[in-house]
LUMVO-852396 format. One record per residue (C-alpha): residue number from 1; residue in three letters; z, x, y. Coordinates in steps of 0.05 Angstrom, whole numbers, plus 5000, padded with zeros to 4 digits. Each point is the difference from the previous one (the first is absolute). Layout:
N
[NUM, 'ALA', [Z, X, Y]]
...
//
This chain:
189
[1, 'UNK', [4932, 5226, 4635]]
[2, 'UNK', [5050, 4944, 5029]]
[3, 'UNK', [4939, 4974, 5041]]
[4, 'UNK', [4956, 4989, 4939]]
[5, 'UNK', [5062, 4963, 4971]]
[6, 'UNK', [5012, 4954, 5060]]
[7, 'UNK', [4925, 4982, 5002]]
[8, 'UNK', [4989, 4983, 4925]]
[9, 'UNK', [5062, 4943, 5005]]
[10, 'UNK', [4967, 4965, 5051]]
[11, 'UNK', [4935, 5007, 4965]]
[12, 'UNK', [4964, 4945, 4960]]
[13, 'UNK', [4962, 5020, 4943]]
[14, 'UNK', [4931, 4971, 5027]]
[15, 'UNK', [5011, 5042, 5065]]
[16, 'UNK', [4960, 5049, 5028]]
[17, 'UNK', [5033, 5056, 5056]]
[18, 'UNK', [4950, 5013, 5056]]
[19, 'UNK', [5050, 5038, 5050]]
[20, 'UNK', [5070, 5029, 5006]]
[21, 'UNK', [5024, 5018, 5061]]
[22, 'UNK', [5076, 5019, 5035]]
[23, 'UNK', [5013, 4994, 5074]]
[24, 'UNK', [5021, 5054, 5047]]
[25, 'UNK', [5066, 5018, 4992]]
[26, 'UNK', [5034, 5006, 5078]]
[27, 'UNK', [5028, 4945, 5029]]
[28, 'UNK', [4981, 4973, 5069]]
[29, 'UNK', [5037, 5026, 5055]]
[30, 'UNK', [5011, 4939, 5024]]
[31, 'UNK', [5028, 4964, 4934]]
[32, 'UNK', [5046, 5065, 4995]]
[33, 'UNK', [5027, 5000, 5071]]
[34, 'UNK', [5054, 4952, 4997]]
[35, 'UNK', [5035, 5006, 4940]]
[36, 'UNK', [5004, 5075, 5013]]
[37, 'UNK', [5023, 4995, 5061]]
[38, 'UNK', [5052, 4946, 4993]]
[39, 'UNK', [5025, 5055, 4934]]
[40, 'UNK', [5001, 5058, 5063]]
[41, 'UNK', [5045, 4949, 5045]]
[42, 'UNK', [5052, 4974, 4939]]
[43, 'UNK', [4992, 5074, 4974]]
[44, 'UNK', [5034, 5032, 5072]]
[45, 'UNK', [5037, 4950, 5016]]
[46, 'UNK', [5041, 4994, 4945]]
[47, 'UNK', [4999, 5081, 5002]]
[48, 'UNK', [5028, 4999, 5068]]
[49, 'UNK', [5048, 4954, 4989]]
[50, 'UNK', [5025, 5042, 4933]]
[51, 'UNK', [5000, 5060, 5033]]
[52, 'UNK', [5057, 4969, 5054]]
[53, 'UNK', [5045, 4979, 4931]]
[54, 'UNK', [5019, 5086, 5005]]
[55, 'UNK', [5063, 5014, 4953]]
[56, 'UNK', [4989, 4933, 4961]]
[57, 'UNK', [4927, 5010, 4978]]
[58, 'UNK', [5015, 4965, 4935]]
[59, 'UNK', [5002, 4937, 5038]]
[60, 'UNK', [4940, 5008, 5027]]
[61, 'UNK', [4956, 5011, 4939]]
[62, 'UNK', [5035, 4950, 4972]]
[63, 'UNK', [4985, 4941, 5058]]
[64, 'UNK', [4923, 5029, 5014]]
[65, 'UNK', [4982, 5016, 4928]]
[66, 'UNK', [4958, 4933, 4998]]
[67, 'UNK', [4972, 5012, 5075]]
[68, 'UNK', [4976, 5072, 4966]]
[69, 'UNK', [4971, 4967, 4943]]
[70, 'UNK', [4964, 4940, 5039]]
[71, 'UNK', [4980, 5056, 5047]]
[72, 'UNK', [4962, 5044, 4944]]
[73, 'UNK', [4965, 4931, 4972]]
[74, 'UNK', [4972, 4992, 5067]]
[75, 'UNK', [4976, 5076, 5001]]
[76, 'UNK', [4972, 4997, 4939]]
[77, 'UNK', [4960, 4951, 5009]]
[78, 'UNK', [4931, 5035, 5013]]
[79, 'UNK', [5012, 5042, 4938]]
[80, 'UNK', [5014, 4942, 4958]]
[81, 'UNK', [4935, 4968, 5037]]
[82, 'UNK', [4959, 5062, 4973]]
[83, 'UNK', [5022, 5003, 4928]]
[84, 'UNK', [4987, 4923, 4989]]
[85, 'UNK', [4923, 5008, 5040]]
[86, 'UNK', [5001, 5062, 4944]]
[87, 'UNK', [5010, 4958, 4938]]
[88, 'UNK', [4953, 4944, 5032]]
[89, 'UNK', [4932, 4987, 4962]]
[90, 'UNK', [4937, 4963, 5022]]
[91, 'UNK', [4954, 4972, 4946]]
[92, 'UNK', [4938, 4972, 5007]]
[93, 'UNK', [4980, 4966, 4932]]
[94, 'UNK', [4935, 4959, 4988]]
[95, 'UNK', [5038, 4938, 4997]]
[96, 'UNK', [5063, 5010, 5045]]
[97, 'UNK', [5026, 5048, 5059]]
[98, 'UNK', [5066, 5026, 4977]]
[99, 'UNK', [5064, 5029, 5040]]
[100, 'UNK', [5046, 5032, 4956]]
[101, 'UNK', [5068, 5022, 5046]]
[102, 'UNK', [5071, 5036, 4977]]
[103, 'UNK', [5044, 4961, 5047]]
[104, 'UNK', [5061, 5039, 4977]]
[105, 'UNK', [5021, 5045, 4943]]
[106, 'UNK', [5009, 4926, 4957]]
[107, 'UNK', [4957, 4968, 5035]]
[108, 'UNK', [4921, 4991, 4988]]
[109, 'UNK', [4951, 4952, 5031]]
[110, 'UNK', [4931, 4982, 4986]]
[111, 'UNK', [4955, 4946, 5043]]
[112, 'UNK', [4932, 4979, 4976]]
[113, 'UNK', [4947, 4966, 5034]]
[114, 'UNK', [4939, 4971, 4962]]
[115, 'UNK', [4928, 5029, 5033]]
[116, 'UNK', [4969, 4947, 5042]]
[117, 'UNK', [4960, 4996, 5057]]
[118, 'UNK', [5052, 4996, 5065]]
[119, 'UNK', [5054, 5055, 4965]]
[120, 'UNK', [5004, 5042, 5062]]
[121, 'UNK', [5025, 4961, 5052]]
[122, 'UNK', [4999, 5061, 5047]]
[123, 'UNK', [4978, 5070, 5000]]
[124, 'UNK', [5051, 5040, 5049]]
[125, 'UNK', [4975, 5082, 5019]]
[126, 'UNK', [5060, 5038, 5001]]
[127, 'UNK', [4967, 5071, 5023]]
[128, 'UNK', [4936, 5037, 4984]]
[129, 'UNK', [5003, 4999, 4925]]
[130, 'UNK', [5054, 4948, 4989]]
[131, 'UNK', [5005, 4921, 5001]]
[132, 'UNK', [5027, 4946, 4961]]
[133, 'UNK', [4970, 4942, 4961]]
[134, 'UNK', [5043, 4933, 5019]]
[135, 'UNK', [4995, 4947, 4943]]
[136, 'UNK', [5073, 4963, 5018]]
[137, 'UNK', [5050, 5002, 5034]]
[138, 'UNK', [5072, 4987, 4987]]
[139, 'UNK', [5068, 4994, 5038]]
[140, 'UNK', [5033, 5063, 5006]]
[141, 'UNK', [5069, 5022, 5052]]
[142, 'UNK', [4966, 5049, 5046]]
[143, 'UNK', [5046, 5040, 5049]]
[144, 'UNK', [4931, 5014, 5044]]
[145, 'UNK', [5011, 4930, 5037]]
[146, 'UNK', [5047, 4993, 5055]]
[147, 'UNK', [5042, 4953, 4970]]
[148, 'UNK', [5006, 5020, 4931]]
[149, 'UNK', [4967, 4946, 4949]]
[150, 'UNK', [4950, 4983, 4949]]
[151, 'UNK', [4931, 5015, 5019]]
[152, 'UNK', [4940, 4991, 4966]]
[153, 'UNK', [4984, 5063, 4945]]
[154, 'UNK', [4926, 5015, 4989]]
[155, 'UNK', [4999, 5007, 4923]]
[156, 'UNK', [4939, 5034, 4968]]
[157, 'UNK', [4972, 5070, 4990]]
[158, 'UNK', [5034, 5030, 5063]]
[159, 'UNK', [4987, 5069, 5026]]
[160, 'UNK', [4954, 5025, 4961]]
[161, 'UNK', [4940, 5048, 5016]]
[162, 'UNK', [4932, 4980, 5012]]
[163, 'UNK', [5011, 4923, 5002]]
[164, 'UNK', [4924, 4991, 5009]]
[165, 'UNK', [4987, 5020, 4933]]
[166, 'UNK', [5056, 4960, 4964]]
[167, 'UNK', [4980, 4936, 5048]]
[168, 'UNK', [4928, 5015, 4968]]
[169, 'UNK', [5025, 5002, 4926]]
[170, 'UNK', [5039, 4941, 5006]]
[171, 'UNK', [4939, 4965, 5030]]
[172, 'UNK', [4960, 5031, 4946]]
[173, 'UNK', [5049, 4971, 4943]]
[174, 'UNK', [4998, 4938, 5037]]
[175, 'UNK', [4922, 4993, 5001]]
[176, 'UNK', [4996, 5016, 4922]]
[177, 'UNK', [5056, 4945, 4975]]
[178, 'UNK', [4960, 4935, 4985]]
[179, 'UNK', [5002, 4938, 5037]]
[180, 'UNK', [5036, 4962, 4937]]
[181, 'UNK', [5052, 5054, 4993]]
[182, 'UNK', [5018, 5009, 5072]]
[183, 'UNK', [5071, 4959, 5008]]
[184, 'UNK', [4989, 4989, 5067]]
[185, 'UNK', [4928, 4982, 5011]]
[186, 'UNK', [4956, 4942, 5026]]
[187, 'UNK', [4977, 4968, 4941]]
[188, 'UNK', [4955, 4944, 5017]]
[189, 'UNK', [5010, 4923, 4969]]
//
């Protein structure tokens, strides 16, 4: 399948997969609110003021085209959210933890970390069953804050179920890399 595809170019040949996982789908409500609701607000506004054009219509499709267009990127954006999270793959190898993302239709990504001790910076419980796995984070434009701006991105294997047992099998592949092969360890003078 396209998943077994994506996962052997990233592979090395000396690699060995211990876990594949995907995150859950839905976006937060809280990530979601926003842009959806600024699309709502350009969406009947530009409505309302179309619909007082009357006999010369024309004009109006032709002025608040773009509004309509801007208005449906906005709307879409929770459904554009859940088919990247659905293309998304977490890998856990014995040598490296692997993100593999489809950004866009054109547009892949893949981040790697080598396994060393320290890798998750932060282990976040998102609901009964669900947390995320924080290795990084990055700069990303978040509409969440009150002035629009970068924030700080956790980067890693996010929402995915039963982050206990992924923590414990990166800790596990961790434990079994030796001291002289570990990138990142404490090797003594």
């Amino acid at each position: 399948n396209r998943d077994a595809e994506r996962l052997q170019q990233v592979l090395q040949d000396d690699e060995r997969v211990v876990m594949v996982a995907a995150p859950r789908r839905q976006m937060p409500l809280s990530d979601s609110f926003g842009p959806v609701l600024l699309g709502l607000v350009l969406l009947a506004f530009s409505g309302g003021t179309a619909y007082l054009f009357g006999k010369m219509w024309w004009v109006a499709v032709l002025f608040f085209s773009p509004f309509w267009l801007l208005a449906l990127v906005f709307l879409s954006v929770p459904l554009r959210y859940s088919w990247r999270m659905a293309r998304t793959l977490y890998v856990l190898t014995d040598k490296r933890a692997i993100v593999l993302e489809q950004l866009s239709l054109w547009r892949r990504r893949c981040v790697c970390w080598p396994l060393f001790p320290g890798l998750v910076k932060k282990v976040a419980k998102e609901g009964h069953d669900l947390g995320s796995l924080i290795f990084d984070y990055e700069m990303r434009f978040s509409f969440e804050s009150r002035r629009r701006r970068y924030v700080p991105w956790p980067v890693g294997f996010l929402m995915v179920p039963q982050p206990e047992r992924v923590q414990q099998l990166v800790a596990e592949q961790v434990a079994a890399i030796p001291a002289e092969q570990a990138p990142f360890a404490y090797r003594p003078p």
